[in-house]
mmCIF file of the N, C-alpha and C atoms, coordinates in Angstrom:
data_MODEL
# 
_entry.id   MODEL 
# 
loop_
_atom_site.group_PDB 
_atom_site.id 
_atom_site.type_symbol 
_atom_site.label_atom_id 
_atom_site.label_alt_id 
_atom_site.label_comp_id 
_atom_site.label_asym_id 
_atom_site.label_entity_id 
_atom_site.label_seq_id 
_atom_site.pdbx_PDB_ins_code 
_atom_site.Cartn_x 
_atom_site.Cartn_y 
_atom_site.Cartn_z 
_atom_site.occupancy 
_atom_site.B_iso_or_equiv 
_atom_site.pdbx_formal_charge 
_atom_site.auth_seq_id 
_atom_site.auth_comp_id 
_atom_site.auth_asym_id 
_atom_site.auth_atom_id 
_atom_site.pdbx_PDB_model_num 
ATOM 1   N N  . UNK A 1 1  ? -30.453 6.656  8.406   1.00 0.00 ? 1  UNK A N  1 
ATOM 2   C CA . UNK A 1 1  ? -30.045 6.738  7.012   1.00 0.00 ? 1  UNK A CA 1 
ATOM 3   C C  . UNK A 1 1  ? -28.766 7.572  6.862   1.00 0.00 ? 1  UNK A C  1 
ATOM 4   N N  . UNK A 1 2  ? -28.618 8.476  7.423   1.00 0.00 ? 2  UNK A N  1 
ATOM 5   C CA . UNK A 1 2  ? -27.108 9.401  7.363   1.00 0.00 ? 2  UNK A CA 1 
ATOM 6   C C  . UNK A 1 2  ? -26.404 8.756  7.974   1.00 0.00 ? 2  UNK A C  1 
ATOM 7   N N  . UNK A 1 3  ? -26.264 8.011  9.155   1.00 0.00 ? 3  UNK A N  1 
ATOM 8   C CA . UNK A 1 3  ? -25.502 6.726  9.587   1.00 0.00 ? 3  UNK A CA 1 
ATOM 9   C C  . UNK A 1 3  ? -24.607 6.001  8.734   1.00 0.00 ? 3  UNK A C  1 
ATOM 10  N N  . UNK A 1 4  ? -26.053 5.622  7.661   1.00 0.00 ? 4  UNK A N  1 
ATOM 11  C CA . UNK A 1 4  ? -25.165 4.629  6.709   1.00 0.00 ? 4  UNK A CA 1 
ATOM 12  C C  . UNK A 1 4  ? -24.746 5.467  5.706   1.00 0.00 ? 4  UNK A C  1 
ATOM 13  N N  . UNK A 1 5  ? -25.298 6.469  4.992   1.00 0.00 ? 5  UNK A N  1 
ATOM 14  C CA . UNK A 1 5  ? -24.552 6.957  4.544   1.00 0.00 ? 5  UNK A CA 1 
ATOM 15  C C  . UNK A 1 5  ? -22.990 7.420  4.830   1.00 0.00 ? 5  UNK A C  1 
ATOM 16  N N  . UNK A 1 6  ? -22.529 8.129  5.975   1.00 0.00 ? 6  UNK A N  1 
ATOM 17  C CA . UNK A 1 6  ? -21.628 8.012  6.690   1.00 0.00 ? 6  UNK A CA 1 
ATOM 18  C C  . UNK A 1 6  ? -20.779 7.146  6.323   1.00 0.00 ? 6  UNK A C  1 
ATOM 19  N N  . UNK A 1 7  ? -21.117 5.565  6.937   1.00 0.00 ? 7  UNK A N  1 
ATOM 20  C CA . UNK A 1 7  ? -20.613 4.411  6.876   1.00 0.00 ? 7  UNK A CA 1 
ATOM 21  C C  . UNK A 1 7  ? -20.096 4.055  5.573   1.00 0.00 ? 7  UNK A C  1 
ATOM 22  N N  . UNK A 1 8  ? -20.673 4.402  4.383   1.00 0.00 ? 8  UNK A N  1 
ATOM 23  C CA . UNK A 1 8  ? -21.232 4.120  3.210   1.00 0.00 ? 8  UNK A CA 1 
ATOM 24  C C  . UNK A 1 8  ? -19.178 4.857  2.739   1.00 0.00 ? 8  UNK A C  1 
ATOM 25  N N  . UNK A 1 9  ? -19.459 6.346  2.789   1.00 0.00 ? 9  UNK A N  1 
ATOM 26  C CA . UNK A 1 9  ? -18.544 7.209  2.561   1.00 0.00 ? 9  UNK A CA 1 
ATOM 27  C C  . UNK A 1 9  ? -17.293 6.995  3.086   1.00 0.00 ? 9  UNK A C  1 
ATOM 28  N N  . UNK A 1 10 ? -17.562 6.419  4.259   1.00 0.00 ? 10 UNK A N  1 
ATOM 29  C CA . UNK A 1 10 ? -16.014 6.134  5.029   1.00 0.00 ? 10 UNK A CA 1 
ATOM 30  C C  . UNK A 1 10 ? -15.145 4.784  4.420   1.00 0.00 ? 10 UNK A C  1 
ATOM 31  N N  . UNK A 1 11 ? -16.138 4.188  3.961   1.00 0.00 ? 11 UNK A N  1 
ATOM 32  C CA . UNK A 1 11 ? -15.735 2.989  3.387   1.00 0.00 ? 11 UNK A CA 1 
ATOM 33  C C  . UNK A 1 11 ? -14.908 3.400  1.990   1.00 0.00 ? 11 UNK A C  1 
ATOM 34  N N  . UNK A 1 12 ? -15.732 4.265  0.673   1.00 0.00 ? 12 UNK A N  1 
ATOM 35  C CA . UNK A 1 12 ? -15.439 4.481  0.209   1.00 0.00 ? 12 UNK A CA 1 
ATOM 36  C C  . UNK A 1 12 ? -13.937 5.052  0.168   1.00 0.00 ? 12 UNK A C  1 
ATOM 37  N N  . UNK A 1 13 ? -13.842 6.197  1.156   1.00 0.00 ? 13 UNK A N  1 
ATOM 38  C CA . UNK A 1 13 ? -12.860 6.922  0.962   1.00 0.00 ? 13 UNK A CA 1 
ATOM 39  C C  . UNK A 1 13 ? -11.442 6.106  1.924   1.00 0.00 ? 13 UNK A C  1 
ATOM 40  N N  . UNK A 1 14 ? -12.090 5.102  2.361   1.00 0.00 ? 14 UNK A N  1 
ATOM 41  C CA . UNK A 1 14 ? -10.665 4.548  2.766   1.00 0.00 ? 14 UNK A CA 1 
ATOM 42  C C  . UNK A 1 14 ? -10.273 3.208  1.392   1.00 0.00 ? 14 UNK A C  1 
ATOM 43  N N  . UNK A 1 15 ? -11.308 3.014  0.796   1.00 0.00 ? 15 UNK A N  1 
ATOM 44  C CA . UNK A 1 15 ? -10.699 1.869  0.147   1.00 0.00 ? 15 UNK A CA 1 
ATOM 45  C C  . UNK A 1 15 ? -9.746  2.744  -1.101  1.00 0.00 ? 15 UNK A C  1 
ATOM 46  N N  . UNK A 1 16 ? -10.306 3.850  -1.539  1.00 0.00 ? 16 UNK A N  1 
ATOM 47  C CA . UNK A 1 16 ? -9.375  4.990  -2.716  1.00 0.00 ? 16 UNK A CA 1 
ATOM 48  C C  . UNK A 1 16 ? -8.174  5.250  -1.873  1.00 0.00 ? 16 UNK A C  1 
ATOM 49  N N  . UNK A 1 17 ? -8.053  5.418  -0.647  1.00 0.00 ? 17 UNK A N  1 
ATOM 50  C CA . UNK A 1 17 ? -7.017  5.200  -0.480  1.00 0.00 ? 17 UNK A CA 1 
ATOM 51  C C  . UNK A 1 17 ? -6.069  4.640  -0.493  1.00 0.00 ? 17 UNK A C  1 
ATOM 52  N N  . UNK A 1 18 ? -6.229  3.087  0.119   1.00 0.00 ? 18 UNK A N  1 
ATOM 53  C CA . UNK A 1 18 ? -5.374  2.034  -0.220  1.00 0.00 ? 18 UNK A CA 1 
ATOM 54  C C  . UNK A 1 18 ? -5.141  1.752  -1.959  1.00 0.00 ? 18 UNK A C  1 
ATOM 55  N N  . UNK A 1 19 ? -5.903  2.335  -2.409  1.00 0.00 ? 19 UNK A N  1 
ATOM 56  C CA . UNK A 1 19 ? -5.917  1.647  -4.007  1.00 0.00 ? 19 UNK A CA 1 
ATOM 57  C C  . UNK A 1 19 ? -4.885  2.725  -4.149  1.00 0.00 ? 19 UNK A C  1 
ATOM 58  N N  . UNK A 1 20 ? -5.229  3.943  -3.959  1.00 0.00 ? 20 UNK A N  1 
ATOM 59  C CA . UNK A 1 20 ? -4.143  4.744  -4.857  1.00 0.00 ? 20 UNK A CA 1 
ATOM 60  C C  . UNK A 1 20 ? -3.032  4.634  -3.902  1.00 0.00 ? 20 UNK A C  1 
ATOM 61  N N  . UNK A 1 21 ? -2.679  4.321  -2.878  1.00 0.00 ? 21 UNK A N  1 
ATOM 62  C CA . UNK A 1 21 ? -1.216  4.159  -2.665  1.00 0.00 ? 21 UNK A CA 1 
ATOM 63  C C  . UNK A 1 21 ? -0.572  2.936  -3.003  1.00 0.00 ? 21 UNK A C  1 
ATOM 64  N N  . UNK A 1 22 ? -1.565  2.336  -3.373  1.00 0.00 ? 22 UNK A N  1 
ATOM 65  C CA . UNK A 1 22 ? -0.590  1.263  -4.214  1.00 0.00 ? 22 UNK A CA 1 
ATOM 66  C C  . UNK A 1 22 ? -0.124  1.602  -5.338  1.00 0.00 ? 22 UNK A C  1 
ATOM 67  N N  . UNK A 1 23 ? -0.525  2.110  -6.166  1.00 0.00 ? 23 UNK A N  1 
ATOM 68  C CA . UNK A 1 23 ? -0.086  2.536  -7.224  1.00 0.00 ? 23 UNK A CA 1 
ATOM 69  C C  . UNK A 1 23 ? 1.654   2.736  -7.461  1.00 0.00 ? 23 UNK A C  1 
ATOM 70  N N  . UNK A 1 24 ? 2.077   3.668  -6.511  1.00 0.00 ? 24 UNK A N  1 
ATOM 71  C CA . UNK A 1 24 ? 3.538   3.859  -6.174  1.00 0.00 ? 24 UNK A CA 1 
ATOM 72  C C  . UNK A 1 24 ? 4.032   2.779  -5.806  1.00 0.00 ? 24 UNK A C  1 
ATOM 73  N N  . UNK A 1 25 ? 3.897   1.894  -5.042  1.00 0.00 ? 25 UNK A N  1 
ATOM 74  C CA . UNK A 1 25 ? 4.100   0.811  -4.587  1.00 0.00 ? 25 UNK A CA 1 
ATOM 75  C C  . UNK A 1 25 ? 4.285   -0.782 -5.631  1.00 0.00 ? 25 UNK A C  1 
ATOM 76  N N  . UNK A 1 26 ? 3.447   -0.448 -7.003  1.00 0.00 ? 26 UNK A N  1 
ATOM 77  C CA . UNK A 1 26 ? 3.448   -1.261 -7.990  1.00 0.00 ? 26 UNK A CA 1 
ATOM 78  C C  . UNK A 1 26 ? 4.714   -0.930 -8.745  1.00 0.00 ? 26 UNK A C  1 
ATOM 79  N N  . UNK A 1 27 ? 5.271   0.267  -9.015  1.00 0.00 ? 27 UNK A N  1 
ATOM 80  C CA . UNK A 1 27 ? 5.529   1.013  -9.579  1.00 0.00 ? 27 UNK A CA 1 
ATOM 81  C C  . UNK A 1 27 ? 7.091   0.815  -9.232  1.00 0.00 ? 27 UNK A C  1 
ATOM 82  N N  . UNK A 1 28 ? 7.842   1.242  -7.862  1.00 0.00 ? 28 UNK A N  1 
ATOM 83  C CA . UNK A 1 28 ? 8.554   0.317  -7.533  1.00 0.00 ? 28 UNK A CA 1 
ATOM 84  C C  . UNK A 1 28 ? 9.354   -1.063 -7.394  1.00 0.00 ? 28 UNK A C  1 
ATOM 85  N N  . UNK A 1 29 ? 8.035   -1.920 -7.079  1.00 0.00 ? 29 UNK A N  1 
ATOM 86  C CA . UNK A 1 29 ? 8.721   -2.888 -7.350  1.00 0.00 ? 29 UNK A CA 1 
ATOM 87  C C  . UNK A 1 29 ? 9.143   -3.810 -8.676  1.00 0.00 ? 29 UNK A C  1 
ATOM 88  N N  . UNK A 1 30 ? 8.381   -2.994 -9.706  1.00 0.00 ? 30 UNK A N  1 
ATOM 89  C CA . UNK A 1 30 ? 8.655   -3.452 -11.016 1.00 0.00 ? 30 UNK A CA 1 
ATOM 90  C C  . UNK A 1 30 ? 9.881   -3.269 -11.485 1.00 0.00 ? 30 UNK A C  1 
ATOM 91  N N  . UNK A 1 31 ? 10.520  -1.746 -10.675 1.00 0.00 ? 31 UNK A N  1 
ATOM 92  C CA . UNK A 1 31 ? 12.406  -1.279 -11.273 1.00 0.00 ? 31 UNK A CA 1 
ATOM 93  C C  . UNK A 1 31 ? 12.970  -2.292 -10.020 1.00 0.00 ? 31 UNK A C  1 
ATOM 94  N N  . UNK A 1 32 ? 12.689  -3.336 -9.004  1.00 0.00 ? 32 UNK A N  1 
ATOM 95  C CA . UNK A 1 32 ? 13.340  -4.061 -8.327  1.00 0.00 ? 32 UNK A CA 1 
ATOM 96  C C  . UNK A 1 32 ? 13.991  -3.381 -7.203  1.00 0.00 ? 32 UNK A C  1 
ATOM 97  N N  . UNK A 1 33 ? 14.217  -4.253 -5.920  1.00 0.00 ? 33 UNK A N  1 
ATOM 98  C CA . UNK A 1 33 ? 14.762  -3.800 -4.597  1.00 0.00 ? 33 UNK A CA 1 
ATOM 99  C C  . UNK A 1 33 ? 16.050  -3.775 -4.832  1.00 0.00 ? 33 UNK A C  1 
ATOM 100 N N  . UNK A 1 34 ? 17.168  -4.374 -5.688  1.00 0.00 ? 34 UNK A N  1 
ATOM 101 C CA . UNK A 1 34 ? 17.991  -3.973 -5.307  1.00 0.00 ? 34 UNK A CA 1 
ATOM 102 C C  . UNK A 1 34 ? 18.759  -3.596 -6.879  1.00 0.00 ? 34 UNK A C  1 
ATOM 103 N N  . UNK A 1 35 ? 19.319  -2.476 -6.166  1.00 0.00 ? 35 UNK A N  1 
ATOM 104 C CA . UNK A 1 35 ? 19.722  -1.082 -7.490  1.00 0.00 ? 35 UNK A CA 1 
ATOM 105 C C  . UNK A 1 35 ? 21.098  -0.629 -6.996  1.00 0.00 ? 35 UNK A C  1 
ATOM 106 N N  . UNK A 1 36 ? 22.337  -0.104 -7.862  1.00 0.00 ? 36 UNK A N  1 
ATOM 107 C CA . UNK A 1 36 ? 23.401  0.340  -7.739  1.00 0.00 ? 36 UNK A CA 1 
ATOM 108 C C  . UNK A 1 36 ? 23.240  1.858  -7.712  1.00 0.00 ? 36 UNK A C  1 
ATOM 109 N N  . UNK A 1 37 ? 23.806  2.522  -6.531  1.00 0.00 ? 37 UNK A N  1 
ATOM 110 C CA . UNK A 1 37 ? 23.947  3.688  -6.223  1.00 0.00 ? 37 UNK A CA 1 
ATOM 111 C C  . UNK A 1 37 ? 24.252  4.552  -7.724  1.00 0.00 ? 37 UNK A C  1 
ATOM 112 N N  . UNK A 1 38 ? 24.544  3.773  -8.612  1.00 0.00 ? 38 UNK A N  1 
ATOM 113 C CA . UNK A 1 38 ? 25.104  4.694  -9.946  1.00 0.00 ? 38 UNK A CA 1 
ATOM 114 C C  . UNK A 1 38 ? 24.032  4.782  -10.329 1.00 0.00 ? 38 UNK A C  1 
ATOM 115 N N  . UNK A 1 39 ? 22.925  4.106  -10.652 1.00 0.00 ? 39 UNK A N  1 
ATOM 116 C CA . UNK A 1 39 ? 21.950  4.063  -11.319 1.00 0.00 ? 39 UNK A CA 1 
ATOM 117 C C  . UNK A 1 39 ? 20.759  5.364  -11.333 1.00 0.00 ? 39 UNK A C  1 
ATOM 118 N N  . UNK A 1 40 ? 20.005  5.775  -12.200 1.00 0.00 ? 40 UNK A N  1 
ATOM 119 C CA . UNK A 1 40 ? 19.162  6.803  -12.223 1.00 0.00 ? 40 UNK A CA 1 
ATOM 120 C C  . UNK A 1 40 ? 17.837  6.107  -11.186 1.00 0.00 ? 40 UNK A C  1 
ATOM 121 N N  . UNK A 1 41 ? 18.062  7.423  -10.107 1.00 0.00 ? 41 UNK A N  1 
ATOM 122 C CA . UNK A 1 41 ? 16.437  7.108  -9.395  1.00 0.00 ? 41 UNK A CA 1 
ATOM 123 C C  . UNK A 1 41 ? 15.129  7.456  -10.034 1.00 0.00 ? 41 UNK A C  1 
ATOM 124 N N  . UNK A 1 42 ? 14.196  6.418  -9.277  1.00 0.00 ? 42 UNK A N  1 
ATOM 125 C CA . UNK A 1 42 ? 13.044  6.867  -9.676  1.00 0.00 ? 42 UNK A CA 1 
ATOM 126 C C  . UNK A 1 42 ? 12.326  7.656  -9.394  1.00 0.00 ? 42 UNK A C  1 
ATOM 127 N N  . UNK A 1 43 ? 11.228  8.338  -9.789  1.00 0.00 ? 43 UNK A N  1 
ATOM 128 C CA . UNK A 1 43 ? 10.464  9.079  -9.022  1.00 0.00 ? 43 UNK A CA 1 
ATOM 129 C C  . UNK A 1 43 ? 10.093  8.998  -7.717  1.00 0.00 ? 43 UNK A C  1 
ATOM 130 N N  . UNK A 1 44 ? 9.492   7.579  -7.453  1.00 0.00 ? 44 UNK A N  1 
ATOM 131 C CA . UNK A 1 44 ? 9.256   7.160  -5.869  1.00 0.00 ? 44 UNK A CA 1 
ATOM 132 C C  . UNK A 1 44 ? 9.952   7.047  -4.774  1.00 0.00 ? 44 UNK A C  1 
ATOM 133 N N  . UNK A 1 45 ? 11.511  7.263  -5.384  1.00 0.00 ? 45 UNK A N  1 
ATOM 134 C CA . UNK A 1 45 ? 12.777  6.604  -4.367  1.00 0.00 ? 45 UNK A CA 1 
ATOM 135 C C  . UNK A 1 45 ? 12.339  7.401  -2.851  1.00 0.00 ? 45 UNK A C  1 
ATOM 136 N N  . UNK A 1 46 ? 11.699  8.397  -3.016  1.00 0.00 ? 46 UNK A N  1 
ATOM 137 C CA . UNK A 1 46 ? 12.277  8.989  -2.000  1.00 0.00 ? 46 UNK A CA 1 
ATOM 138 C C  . UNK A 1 46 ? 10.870  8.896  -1.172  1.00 0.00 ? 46 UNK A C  1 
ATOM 139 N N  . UNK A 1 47 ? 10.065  8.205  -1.250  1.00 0.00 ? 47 UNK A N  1 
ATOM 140 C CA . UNK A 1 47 ? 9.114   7.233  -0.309  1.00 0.00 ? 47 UNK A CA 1 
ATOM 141 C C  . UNK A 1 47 ? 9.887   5.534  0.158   1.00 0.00 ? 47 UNK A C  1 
ATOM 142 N N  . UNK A 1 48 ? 10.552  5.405  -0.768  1.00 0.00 ? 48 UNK A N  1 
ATOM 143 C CA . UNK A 1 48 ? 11.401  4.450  0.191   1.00 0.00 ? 48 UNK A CA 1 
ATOM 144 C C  . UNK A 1 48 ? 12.650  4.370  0.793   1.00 0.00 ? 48 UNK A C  1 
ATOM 145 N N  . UNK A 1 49 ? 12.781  5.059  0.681   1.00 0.00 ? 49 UNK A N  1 
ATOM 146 C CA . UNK A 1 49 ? 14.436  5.730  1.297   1.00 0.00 ? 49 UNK A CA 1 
ATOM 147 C C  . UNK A 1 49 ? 14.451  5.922  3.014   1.00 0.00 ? 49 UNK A C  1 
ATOM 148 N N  . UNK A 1 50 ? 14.244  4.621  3.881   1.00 0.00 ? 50 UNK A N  1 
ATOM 149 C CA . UNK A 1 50 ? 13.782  4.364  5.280   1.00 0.00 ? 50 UNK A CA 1 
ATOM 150 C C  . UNK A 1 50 ? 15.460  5.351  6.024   1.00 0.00 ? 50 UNK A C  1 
ATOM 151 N N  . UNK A 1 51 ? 16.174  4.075  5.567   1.00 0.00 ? 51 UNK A N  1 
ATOM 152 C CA . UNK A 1 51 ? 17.644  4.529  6.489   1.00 0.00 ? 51 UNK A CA 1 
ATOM 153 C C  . UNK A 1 51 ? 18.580  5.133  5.347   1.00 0.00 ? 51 UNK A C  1 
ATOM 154 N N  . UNK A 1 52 ? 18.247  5.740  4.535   1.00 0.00 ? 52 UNK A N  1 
ATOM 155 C CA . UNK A 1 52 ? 19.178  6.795  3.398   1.00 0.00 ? 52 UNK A CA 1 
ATOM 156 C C  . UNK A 1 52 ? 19.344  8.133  3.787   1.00 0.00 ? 52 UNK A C  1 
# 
């Protein structure tokens, strides 16, 4: 029974994960991939900012 509980919890806490990092990820692509350096960043920019 603590097994599955275990099991139970791990599940849980990985699926809140994926959910809430999407969130940022929604959030993004709604202001669009491509943006002019003049433009005001967003909050998230700087989770996607790979080669910047």
């Amino acid at each position: 029974m603590v097994i599955l509980a275990g099991i139970m919890c791990l599940i849980f806490l990985c699926g809140s994960i994926v959910v809430l990092s999407s969130f940022p990820v929604k959030l993004h692509e709604k202001s669009g991939f491509v943006r002019k350096k003049s433009e005001k960043k967003d909050a998230f920019s700087y989770l996607f900012d790979v080669y910047g």
